[in-house]
C-alpha positions in Angstrom: -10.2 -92.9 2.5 -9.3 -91.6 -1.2 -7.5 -88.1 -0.8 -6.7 -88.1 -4.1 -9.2 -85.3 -6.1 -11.1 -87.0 -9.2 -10.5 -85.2 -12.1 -14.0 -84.0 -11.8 -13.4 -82.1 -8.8 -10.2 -80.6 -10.1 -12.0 -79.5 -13.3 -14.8 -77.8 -10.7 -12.1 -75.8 -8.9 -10.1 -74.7 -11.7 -13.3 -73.5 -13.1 -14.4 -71.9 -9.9 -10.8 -70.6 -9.3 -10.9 -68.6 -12.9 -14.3 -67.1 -12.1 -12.7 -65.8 -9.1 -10.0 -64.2 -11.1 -12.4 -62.9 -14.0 -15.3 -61.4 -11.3 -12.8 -60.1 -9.6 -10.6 -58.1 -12.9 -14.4 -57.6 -13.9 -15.6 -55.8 -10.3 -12.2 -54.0 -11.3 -13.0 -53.2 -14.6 -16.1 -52.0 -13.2 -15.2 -49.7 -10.6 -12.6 -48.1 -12.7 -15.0 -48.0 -15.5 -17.5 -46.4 -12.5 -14.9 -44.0 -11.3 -14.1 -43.1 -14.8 -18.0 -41.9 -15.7 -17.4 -39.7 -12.1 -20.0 -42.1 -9.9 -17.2 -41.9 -7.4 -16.7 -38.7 -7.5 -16.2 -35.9 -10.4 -12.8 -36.3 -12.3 -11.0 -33.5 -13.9 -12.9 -32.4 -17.0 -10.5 -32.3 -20.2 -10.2 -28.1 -19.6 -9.3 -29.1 -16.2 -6.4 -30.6 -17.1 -5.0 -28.4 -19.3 -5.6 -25.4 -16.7 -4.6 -27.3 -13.0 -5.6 -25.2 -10.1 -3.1 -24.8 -7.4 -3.2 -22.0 -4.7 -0.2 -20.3 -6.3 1.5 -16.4 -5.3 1.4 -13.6 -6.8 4.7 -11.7 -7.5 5.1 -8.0 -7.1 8.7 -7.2 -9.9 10.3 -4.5 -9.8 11.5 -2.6 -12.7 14.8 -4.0 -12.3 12.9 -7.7 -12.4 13.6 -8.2 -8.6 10.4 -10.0 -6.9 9.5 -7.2 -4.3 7.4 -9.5 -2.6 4.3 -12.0 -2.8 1.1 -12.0 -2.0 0.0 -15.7 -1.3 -2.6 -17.8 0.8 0.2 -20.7 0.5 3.5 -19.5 0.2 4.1 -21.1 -4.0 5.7 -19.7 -6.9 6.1 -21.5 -10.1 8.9 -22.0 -11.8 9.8 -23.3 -15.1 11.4 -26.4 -16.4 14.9 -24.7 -17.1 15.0 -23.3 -13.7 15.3 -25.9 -12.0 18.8 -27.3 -11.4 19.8 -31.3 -12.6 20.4 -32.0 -9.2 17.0 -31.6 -8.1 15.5 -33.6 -11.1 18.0 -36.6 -10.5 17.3 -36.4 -6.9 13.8 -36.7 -7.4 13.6 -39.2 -10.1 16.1 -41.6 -8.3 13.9 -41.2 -5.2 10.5 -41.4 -6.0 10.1 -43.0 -10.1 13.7 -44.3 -11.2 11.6 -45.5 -14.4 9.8 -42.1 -15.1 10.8 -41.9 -18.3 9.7 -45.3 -19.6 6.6 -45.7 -18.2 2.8 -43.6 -19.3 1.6 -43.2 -16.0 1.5 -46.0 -14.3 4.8 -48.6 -13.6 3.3 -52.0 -13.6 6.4 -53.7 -13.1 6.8 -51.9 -9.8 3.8 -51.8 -8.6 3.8 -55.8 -8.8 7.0 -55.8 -7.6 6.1 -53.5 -4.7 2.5 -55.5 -3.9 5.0 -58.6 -3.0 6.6 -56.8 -1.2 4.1 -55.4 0.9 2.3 -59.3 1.3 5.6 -60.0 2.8 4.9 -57.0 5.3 7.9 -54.8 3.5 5.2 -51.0 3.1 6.6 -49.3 0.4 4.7 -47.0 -1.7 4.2 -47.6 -5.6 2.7 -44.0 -6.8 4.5 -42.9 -9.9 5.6 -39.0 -9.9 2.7 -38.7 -11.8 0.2 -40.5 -9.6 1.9 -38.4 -6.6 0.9 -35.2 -9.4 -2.7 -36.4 -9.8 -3.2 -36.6 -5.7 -2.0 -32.8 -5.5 -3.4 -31.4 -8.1 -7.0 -33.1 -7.5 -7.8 -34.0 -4.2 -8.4 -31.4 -2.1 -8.4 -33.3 1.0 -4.9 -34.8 0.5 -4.5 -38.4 0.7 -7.6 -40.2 2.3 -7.6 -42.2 5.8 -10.1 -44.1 5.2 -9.4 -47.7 3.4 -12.0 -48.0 1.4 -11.7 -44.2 0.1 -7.9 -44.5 -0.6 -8.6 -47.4 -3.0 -11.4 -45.5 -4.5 -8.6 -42.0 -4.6 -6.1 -44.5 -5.8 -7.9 -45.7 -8.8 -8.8 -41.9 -9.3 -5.1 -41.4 -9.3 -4.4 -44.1 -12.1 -6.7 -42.6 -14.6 -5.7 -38.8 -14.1 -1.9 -40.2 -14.2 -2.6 -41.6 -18.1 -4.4 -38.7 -18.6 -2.2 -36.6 -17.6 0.6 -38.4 -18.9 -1.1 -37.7 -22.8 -1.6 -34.5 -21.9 2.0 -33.2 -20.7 5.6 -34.0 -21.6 7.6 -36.0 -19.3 9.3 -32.3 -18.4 6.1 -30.4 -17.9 5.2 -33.0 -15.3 8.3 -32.9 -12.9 7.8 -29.1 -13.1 4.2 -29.3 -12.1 5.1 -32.0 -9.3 7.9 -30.3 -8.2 5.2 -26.6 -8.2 2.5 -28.4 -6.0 5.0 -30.3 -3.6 3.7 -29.0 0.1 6.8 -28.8 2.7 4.8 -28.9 5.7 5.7 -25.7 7.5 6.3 -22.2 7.4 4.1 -21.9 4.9 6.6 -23.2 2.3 4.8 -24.9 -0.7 6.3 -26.0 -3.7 10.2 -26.2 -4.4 10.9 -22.4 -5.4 10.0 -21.1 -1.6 11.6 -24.5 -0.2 14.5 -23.7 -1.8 14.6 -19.7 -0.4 13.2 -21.1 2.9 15.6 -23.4 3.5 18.3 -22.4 1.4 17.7 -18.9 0.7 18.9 -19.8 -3.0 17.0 -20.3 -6.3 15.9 -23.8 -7.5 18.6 -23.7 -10.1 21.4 -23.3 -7.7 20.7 -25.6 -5.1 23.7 -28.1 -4.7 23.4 -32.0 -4.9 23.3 -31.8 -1.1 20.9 -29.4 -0.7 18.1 -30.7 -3.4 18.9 -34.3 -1.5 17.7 -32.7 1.9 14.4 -30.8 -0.1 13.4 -34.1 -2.3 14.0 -36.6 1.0 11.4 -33.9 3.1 9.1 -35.4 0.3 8.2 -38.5 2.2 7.8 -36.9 5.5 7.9 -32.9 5.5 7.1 -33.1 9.4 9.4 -35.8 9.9 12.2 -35.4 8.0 12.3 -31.7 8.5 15.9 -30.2 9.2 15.4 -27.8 11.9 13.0 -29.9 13.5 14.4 -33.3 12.8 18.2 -32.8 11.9 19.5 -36.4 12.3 16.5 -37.9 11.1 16.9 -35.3 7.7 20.7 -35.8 7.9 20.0 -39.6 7.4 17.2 -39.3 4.7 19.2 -37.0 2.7 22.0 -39.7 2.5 19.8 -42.0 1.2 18.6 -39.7 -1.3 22.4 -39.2 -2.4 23.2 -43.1 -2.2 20.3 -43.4 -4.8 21.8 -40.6 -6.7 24.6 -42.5 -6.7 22.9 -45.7 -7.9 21.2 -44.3 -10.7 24.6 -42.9 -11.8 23.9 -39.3 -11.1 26.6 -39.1 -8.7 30.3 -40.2 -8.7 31.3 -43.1 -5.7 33.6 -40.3 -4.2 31.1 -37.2 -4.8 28.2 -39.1 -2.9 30.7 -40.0 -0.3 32.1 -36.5 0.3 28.2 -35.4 0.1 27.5 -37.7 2.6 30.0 -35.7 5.3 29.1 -32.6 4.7 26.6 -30.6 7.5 23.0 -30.0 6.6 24.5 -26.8 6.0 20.9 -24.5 6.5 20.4 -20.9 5.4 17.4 -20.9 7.2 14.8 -17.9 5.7 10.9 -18.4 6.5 8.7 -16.2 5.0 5.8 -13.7 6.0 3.4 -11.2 4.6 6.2 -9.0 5.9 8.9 -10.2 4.0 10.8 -8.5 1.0 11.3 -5.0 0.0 8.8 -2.1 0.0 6.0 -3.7 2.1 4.0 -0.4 2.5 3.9 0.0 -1.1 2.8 -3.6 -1.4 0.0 -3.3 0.9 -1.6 0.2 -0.9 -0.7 -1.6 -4.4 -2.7 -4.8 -3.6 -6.2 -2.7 -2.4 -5.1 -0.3 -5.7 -5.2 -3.9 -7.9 -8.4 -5.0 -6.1 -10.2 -1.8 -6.5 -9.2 -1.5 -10.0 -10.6 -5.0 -11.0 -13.3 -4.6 -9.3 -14.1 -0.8 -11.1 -13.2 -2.1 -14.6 -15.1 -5.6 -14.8 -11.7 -7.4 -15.3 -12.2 -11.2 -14.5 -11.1 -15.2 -15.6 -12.4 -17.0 -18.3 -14.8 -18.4 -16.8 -15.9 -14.9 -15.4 -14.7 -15.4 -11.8 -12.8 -12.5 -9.9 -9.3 -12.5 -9.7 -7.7 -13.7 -6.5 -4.3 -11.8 -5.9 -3.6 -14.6 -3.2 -4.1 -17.5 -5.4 -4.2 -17.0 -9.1 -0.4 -16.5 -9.6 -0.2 -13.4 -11.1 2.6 -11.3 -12.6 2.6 -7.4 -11.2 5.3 -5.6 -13.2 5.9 -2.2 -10.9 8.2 0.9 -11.7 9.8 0.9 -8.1 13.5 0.3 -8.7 15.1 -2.4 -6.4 18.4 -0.5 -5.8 16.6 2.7 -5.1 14.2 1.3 -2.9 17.2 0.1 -0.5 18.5 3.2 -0.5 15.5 4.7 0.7 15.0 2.4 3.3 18.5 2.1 4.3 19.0 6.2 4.6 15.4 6.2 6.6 17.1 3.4 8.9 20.1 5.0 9.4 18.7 8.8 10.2 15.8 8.0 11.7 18.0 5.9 14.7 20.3 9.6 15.6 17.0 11.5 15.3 15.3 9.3 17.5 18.0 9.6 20.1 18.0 13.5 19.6 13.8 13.7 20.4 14.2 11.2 23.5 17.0 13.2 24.9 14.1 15.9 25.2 11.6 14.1 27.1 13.8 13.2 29.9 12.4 14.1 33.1 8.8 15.0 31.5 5.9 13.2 30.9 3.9 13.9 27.8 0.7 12.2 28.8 -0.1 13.9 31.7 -2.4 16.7 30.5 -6.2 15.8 29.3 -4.6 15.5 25.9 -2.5 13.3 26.6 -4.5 11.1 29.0 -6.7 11.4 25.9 -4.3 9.9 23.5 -3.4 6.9 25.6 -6.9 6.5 25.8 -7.5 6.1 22.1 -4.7 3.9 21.7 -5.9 1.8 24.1 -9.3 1.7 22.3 -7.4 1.3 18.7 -5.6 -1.8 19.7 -6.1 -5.4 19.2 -5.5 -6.4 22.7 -8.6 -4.2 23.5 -10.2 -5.4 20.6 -10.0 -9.3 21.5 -10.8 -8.9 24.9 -13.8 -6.7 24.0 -14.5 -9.6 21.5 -14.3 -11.9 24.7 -17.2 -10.3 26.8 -14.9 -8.6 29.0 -16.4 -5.2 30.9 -14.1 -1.9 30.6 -13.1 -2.4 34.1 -11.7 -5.6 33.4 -9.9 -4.6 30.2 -8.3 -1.8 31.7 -7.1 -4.4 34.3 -5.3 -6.5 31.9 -3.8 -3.7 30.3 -2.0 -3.0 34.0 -0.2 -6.3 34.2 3.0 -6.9 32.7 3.2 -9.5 29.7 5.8 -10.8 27.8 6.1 -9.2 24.4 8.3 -7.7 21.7 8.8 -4.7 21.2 9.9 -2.5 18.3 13.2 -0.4 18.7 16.4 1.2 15.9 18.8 -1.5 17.4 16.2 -4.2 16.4 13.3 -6.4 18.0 13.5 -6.4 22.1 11.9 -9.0 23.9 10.4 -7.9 27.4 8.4 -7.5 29.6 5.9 -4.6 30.1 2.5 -3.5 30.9 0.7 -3.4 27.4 -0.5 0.3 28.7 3.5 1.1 28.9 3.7 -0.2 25.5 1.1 1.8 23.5 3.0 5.1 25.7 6.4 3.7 24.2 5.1 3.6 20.7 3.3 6.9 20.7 6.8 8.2 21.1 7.9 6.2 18.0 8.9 8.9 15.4 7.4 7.9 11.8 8.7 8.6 8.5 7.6 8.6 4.6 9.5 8.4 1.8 8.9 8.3 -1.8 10.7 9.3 -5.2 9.5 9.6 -8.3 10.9 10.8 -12.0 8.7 13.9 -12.6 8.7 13.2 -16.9 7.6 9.6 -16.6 5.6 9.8 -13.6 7.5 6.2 -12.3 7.8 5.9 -8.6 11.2 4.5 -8.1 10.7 4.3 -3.9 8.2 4.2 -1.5 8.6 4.1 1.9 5.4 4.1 4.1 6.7 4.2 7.3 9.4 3.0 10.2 8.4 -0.7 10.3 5.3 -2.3 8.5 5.5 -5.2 11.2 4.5 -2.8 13.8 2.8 -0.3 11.9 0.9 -1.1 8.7 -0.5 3.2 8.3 1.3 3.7 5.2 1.7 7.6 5.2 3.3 8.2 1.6 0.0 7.8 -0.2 -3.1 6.7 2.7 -1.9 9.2 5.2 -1.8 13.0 4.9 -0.3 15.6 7.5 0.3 19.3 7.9 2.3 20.3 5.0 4.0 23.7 6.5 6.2 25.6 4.4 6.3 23.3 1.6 3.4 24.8 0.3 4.7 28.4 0.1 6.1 27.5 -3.7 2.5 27.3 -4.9 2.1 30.9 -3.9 5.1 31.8 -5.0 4.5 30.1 -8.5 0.6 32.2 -8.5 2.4 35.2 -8.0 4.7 34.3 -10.8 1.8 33.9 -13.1 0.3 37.0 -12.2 3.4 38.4 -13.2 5.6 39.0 -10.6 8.9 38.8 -10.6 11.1 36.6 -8.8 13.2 39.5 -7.8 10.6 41.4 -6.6 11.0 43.0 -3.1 8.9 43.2 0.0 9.1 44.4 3.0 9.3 41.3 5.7 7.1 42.5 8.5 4.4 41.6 10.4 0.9 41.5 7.8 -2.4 41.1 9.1 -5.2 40.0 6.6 -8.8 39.3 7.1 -8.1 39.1 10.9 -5.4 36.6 10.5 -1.7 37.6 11.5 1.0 34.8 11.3 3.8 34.2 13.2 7.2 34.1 11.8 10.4 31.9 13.2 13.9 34.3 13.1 12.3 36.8 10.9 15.3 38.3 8.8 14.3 41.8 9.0 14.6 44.6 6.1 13.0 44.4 2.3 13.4 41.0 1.0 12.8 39.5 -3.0 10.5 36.7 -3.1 13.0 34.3 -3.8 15.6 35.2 -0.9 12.2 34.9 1.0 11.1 31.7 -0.2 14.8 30.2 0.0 14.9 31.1 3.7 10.8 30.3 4.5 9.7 33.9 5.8 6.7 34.0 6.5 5.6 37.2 6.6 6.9 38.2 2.9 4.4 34.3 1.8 1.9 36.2 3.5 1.8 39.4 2.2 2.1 37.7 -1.8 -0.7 35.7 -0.6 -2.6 38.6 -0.3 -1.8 39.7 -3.6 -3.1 37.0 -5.3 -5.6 36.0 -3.3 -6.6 32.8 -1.4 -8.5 31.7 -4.2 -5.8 32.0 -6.8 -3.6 30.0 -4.8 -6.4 27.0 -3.8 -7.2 26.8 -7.8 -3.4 26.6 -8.7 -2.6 23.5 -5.5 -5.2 21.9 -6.5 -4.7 22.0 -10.0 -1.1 20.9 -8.9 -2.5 17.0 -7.9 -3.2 18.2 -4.4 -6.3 15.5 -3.8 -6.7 16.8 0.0 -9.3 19.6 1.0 -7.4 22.9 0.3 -10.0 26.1 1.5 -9.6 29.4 0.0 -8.4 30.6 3.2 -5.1 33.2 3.6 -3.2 30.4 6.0 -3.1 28.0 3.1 0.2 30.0 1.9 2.0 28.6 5.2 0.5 24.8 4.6 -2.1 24.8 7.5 -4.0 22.3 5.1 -3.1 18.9 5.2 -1.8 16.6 2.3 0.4 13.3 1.0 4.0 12.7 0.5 2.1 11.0 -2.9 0.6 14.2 -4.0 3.5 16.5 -2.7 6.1 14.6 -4.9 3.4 14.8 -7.8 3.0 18.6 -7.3 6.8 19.6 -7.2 7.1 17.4 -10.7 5.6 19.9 -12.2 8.3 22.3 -11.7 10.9 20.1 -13.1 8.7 18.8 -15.8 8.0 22.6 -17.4 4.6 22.9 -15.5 3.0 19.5 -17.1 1.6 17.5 -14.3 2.2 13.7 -14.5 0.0 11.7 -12.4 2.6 9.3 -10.0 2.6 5.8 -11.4 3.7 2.9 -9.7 1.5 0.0 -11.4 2.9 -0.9 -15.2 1.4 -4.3 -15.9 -0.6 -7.0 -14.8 -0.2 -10.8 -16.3 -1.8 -13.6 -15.6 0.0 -16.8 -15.0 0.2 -17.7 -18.5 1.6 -14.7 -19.1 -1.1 -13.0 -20.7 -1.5 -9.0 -20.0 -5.0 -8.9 -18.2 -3.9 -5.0 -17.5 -2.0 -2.1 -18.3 -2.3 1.0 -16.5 -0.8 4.5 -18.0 -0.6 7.7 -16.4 -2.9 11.0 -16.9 -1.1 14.2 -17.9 -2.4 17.8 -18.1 -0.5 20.9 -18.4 -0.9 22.8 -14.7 1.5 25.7 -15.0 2.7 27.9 -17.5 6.4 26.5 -18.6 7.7 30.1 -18.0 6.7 29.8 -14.4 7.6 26.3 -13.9 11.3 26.6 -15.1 11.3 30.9 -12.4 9.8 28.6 -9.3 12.7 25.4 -10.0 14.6 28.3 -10.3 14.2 29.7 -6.9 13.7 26.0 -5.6 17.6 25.8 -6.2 18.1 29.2 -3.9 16.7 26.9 -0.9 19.8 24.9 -1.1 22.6 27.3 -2.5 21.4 30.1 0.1 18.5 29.5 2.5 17.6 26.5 4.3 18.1 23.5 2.7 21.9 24.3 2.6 23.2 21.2 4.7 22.7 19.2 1.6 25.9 21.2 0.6 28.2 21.2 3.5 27.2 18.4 5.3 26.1 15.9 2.3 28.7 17.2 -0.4 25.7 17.1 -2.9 27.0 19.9 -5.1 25.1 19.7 -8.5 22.1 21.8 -9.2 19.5 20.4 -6.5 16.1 22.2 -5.3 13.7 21.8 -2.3 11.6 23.3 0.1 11.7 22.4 3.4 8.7 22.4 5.6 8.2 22.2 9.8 4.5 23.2 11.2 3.1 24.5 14.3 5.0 23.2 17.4 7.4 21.1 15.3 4.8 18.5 14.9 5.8 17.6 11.2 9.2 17.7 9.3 9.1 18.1 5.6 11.5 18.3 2.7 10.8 17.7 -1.0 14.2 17.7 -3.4 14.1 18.2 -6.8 16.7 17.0 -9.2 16.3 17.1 -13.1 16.0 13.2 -13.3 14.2 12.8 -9.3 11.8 14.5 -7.2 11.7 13.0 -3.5 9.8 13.7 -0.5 10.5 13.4 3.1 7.8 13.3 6.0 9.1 12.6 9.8 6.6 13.1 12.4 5.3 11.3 15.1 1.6 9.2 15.7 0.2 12.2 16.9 0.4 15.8 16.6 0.4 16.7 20.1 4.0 14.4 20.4 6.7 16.6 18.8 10.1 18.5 19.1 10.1 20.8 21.9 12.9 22.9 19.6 12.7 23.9 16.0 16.3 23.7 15.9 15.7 19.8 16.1 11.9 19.4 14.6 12.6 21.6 11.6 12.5 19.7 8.3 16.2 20.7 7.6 17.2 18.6 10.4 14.1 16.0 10.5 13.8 15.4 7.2 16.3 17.1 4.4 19.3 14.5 5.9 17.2 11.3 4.9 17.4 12.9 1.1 20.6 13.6 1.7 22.0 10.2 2.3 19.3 8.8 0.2 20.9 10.6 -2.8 24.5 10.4 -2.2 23.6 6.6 -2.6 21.2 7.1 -5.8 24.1 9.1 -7.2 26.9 6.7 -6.4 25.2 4.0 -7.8 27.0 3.4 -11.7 24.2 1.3 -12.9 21.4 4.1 -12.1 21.2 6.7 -15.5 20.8 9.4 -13.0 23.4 12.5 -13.8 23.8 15.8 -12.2 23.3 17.9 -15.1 21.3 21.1 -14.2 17.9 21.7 -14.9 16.8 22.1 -18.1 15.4 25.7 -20.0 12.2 25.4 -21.5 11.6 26.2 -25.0 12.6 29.2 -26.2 14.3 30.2 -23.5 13.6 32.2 -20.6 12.3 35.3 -20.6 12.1 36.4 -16.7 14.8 37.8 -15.2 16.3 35.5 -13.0 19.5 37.1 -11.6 18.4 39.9 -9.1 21.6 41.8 -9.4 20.7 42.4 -13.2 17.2 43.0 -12.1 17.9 45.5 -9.7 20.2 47.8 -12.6 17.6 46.8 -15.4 14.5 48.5 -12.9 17.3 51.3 -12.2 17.8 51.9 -15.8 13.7 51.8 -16.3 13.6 54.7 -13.7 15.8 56.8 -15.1 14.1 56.5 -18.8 10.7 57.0 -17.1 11.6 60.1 -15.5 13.3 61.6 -18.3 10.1 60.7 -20.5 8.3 62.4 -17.8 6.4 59.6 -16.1 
């Protein structure tokens, strides 16, 4: 038998053999013709690809261009091409596409090379960086399971990567690679927050090391994660480094010594928590929302703006530096004065009266324990159960986070005995908010009480009588007798009355109540609403005599905007925290500016700053002297209401007005002693440490110049000894005249 093929048969098989090869690179050139038309599946228009969407953070700047904090869905921030260090380019490029920069897309000489490789059972991947781009950018399911529909994605990915490749430099396509990258946990996407996560560095100072371990997480972020993983990272990032070395990016002896060193983690996950002024954060993203929403501003393409995914730019007047302060001197206070109000309660429980029992009651109802299990079909019998039996949990405290175990009804008694404190500053010519400080700890408790939260304001609202009576032309020297005044029915109370005839500003300077009152009563209730209101007080003020001792309640946000006017010759500058909004491109989508209107005369603006600056040279606001050594010309009022359930003080500087609330969750928990609950001691000593800081700070611009006179001088008699001989003088030429 002839084995031999005729040349007949070998003509038929070569023929057959090419119409094997040219159906199949035609069924090729279909299907990528097929894909390309979108039968497969829509590809990225040509806008598309000049405008990639990527779920990326917003950042929240300070004025001092310190990201406060983000606001994110995924945790990504772009960066740009010259912030990113050469180590993390080389790293990458010697890892995943040694021949980036000589190929349009697509490396055909690798992916033959790697399609041998992977007959011979050798997997290796063959995506270019820009492939590995097109997957992250486009497919929003990630890379497909299914055979068939990878090969389908994978052609997808060869098209976009040549389009791409036309549309972007070689440089803009490593940044938006290295922008989309996801690292697999703690939310960490893209190599900005992989870099702070891991590193808690900047991508342009990461180390060759350190952007080996980020780039080698690449190929498995689960697998070759660090903290999960170490050996299996430590391992991968040497390989990284030996390719480094390879490509010539790295010395024999630096990849060696590289090689040695730990894995050398600065370990930093991030939160919604996270960064500086969270309170203010939270009120400014609803403020940003609401404002969008109220002025119609939108995309393009007319969609709403997504704070959590659109990447945008939020330029804020809070000053980094400052804010620490204000949150370090409300740390640092608040853990003595905690220690001085549970000293009190020692042997006593609060929550056994009806009020009390009441409170617990509402927490219980408040909280989302009660909420879930209510959620979960269980019956109040059954809730309250649960709420008996101990559970692990953490808890908040001064020293830190405890963990422990407790009933979670022992837990919502522990935390109603939480003090809370507000804190906010603000230059009172500009308007700029400079701090903000909604409360003790926004982990725990998200109330911000600077601007969403309003309490008893006490005795710093007797300047807004005092500055009516002004107006109506009385003097700040004027003199009253300090005794007990009853008006319309209502008599107030008085706390170490200092007996005798007092002038309004010894009385203000020392909070006497009884002298408020009876000025009250000569300018009326009305007089005195009008002028608070007028003042930027939002809150419900009634025309009722017992608004000249602050029984109405108010903000620490309209407060500080209120006591501006003094400093600011009686124009009112409405607080502004918001400067700018930019989109990712950089474009300004919004600008906000703030509304002025003159509220006091400046005659009586420059009397009340005046008497303002008795409170702390004479009356009660003089530990800022001896205790906190601030010695320049400094005003404030402080403010403590019925049963010590609120501690108030507003300071006044030329350059800063800043105001202090310290209370806690409910009214009916408080001091048992004014000595302790005052505002002189539960709120004036978180100024005072929050200024000494402010003050020793070089790079702040704030002096301690005195106030300045308004124009043309001053033509009230501020010096009561003077006004005293100049009404003595008047007598005598009144009674020789014969008046």
């Amino acid at each position: 038998m002839n084995n031999k093929l005729s040349q007949q048969d070998l003509s038929r098989y070569t023929i057959n053999f090419w119409k094997w090869i040219i159906g199949i690179i035609a069924f090729g050139a279909i299907i990528i013709f097929s894909i390309g038309l979108g039968l497969f599946g829509t590809l990225p228009s040509f806008r598309d690809l000049e405008n990639p969407k990527s779920n990326q953070a917003s950042e929240v700047i300070s004025d001092d261009n310190v990201v406060l904090g983000t606001y994110y869905i995924q945790n990504r921030t772009n960066v740009r091409y010259d912030e990113l260090s050469p180590n993390v380019i080389n790293a990458l490029i010697s890892t995943e596409d040694k021949r980036f920069y000589n190929h349009s897309g697509i490396d055909f000489k690798r992916s033959f090379a790697i399609l041998f490789k992977n007959l011979i059972g050798k997997k290796e991947g063959a995506s270019t960086i820009t492939q590995q781009l097109a997957l992250n950018l486009f497919s929003k399911e990630g890379r497909a399971k299914n055979s068939v529909k990878r090969i389908i994605q994978k052609l997808q990915e060869l098209i976009l990567a040549v389009k791409l490749e036309r549309q972007y430099t070689k440089e803009e396509i490593i940044t938006m690679y290295l922008n989309t990258v996801d690292y697999g946990s703690y939310n960490t996407y893209g190599i900005k927050s992989a870099a702070r996560t891991y590193f808690s560095t900047t991508p342009e100072k990461l180390k060759p090391h350190q952007a080996a371990i980020l780039i080698g997480m690449l190929k498995g972020p689960s697998y070759y994660n660090p903290l999960r993983n170490p050996e299996r990272a430590l391992a991968r990032r040497n390989t990284v480094l030996e390719n480094m070395r390879s490509a010539s990016y790295l010395s024999d002896e630096e990849a060696e010594r590289l090689k040695e060193l730990p894995l050398g983690l600065t370990f930093n996950p991030s939160d919604h928590n996270d960064g500086s002024a969270a309170y203010f954060r939270a009120v400014l993203k609803k403020d940003i929302q609401k404002t969008f929403e109220e002025n119609s501003i939108t995309k393009a393409d007319g969609t709403p703006y997504d704070l959590d995914r659109d990447g945008l730019k939020i330029y804020t007047t809070i000053n980094s530096r400052m804010q620490n302060y204000a949150e370090t001197a409300q740390r640092t206070y608040l853990r003595d004065l905690q220690r001085q109000f549970n000293t009190q309660f020692r042997g006593r429980n609060p929550f056994k009266s009806e009020e009390g029992k009441a409170i617990i009651d509402q927490g219980i109802k408040r909280s989302d324990r009660y909420q879930q299990l209510k959620a979960d079909g269980k019956s109040q019998e059954e809730i309250m159960e649960d709420f008996q039996r101990p559970v692990k949990m953490t808890i908040f405290s001064w020293r830190g986070d405890i963990d422990t175990v407790m009933r979670p009804i022992d837990s919502i008694r522990y935390y109603k005995m939480i003090l809370r404190n507000a804190v906010m500053s603000m230059e009172p010519q500009t308007g700029y908010v400079r701090a903000w400080v909604g409360g003790t700890s926004f982990e725990y408790f998200k109330y911000d009480q600077v601007k969403m939260g309003t309490r008893q304001v006490g005795s710093t609202a007797k300047p807004f009588t005092y500055a009516a009576a002004i107006n109506a032309g009385f003097s700040p020297c004027y003199t009253v007798p300090n005794e007990p005044v009853t008006i319309d029915g209502w008599t107030p109370g008085a706390y170490k009355p200092i007996p005798g005839y007092l002038t309004i500003k010894k009385a203000l300077a020392n909070s006497q109540n009884f002298v408020t009152a009876r000025m009250m009563n000569e300018v009326g209730p009305t007089a005195v609403s009008t002028l608070t209101k007028n003042l930027g007080i939002n809150s419900d003020v009634p025309a009722l005599p017992s608004i000249c001792l602050g029984t109405f309640d108010a903000s620490v946000y309209d407060m500080v905007g209120a006591y501006s006017t003094f400093v600011n010759h009686g124009i009112w500058t409405e607080p502004l925290y918001l400067l700018r909004i930019e989109d990712k491109n950089g474009n300004v989508i919004y600008e906000r500016k703030p509304r002025v209107k003159v509220a006091l005369n400046p005659q009586t603006a420059y009397v009340m700053t005046n008497m303002l600056k008795a409170v702390v040279t004479e009356g009660t606001g003089q530990r800022l002297r001896w205790k906190y050594s601030l010695l320049n010309p400094i005003g404030g009022k402080t403010g403590t209401t019925q049963n010590n359930s609120d501690g108030w003080f507003i300071g006044i500087t030329p350059q800063l007005v800043t105001g202090v609330w310290t209370g806690a969750e409910d009214r009916m928990i408080h001091f048992a002693s004014t000595d302790q609950g005052e505002g002189a001691n539960s709120a004036l000593p978180i100024f005072g440490l929050y200024m000494k800081s402010v003050y020793a700070d070089k790079a702040l611009s704030y002096t301690k110049g005195d106030f300045e006179l308004p124009k043309g001088g001053v033509n009230v008699t501020l010096d009561c000894g003077a006004y005293t001989q100049q009404q003595s003088g008047q007598t005598e030429v009144d009674e020789k005249l014969g008046f």
